[in-house]
N, C-alpha and C positions, 0 to 999 in steps of 0.2 A: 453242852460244854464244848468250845473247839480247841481241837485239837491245835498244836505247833504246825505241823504243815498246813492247815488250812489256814492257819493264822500268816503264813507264810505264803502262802497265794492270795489273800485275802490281799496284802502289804502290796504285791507284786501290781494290782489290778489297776489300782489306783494311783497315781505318782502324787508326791508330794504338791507340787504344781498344779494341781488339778485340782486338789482338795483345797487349797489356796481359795481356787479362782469358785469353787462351789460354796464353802464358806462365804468371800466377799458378794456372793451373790444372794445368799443367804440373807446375811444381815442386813445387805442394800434393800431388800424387800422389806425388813422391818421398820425401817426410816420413813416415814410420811413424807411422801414429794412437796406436800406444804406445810409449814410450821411456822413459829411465830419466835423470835427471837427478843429477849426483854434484857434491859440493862439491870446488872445486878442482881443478887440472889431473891427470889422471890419471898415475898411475905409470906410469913408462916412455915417455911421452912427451915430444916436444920440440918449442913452437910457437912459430912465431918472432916473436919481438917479445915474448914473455910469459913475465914470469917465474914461477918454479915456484907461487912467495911471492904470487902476484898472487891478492885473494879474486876468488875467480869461482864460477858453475855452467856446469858444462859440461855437453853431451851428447855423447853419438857416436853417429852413423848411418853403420851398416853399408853396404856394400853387401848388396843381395838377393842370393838364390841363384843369380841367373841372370848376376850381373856378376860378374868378376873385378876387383882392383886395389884402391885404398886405401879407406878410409872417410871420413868427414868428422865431423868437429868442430868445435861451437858453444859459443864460448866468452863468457858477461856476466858483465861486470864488478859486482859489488855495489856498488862507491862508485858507480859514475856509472851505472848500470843500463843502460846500450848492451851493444854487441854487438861486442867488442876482438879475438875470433879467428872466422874461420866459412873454412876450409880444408882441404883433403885430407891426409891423416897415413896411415902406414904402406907407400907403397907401394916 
């Protein structure tokens, strides 16, 4: 169990900014450098909040070989160009 001061050093070692840029680096390694982008929600899926009808590009990242469990899907909107689904599907 740690203590408040070491939790206190713990805070001090790391800056905010740092843990930023180690995160962003993080999950940029999760993101396959190639992927394949399909118009509209793909068949046989179901993401909630979004209808089938909804224009979008989607993608889906797998998991790697070495994870088991669901995938993930990224879903933009064409009218408003944001980002309306980005959640785990299939497991």
């Amino acid at each position: 169990m740690a203590t408040s001061q070491k939790m206190k050093e713990c805070d001090t070692e790391l800056s905010r900014q740092k843990a930023v840029r180690i995160i962003r680096k993080y999950l940029h390694r999760q993101i396959p450098k190639d992927f394949e982008i399909q118009d509209g929600v793909p068949d046989g899926c179901i993401l909630y909040g979004i209808s089938k009808d909804e224009p979008c590009w989607t993608v889906s990242i797998t998991p790697s070989a070495l994870q088991v469990g669901a995938g993930r899907i990224i879903c933009i909107s064409k009218r408003k160009g944001k980002v309306i689904f980005d959640g785990l599907v299939g497991e």
